[in-house]
N, C-alpha and C positions, 0 to 999 in steps of 0.2 A: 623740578625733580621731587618738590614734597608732592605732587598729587601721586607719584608712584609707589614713594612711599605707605602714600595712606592705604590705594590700593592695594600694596602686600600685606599691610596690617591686619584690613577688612578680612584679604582670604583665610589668614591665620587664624582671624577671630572667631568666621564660620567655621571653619576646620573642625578647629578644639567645642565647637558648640554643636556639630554633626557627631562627632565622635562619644560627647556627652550625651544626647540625643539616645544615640546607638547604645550605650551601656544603662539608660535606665530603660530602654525600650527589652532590651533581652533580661534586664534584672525583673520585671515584668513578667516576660513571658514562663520564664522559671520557676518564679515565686506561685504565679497562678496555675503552673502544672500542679506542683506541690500539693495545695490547697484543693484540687481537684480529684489527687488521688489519695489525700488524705479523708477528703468528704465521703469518697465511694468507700473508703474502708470501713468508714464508720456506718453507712447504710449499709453495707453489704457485709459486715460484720468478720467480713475476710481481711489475711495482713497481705494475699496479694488480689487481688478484688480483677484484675487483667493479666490473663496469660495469653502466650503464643503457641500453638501447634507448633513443634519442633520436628514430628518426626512424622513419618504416611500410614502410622497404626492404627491412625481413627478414620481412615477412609476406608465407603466413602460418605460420612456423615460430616466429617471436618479433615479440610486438607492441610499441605504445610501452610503456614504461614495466619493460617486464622485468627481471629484473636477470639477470646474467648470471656464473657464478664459471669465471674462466681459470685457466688451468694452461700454464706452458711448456713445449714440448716437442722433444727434439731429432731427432726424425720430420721427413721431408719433408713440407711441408704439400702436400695432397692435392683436387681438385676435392670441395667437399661441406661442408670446414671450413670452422668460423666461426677468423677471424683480426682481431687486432687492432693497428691499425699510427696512427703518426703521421704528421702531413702540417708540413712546415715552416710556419709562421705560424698554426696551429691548437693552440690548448692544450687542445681535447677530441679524445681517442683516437678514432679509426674503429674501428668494429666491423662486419664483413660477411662473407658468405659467400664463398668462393672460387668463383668457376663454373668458371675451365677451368686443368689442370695448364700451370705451365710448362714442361714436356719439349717 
């Protein structure tokens, strides 16, 4: 009866060391999201550096689901660019093309 024993042991022991395993493997994958879209902020000097196409107003250049990687720029924006701006009481950024200069 002790070899059974030791056998449930073992499985216990794996168990709790699979599981351990599994919580530094996704503390991992998290942490290096992080740091990945912490890096593109700082090169791309944007605070969201990846957006998504939400809606079919930029097709058909960008459809839904697109994603999109900005860059700040201190160019006058231009009839043609894609720009991305805030609307007070929206906490999703617009994303759209500029149709006509303001000159």
């Amino acid at each position: 009866m002790g070899w059974v024993a030791d056998g449930v042991e073992s499985i216990r022991s794996l168990q709790i060391r699979q599981v351990l395993n599994q919580i530094v493997s996704l503390g991992m994958i998290v942490t290096s999201a992080l740091i990945i879209w912490k890096g593109l902020m700082c090169v791309t000097g944007s605070e969201s550096p990846v957006v998504v196409v939400l809606s079919g107003s930029m097709e058909p250049g960008f459809k839904r689901g697109d994603i999109l990687f900005l860059h700040m720029s201190k160019d006058p924006i231009r009839a043609g660019e894609i720009v991305v701006f805030n609307v007070d009481g929206r906490e999703i950024p617009i994303v759209h093309r500029v149709i006509k200069d303001s000159a």
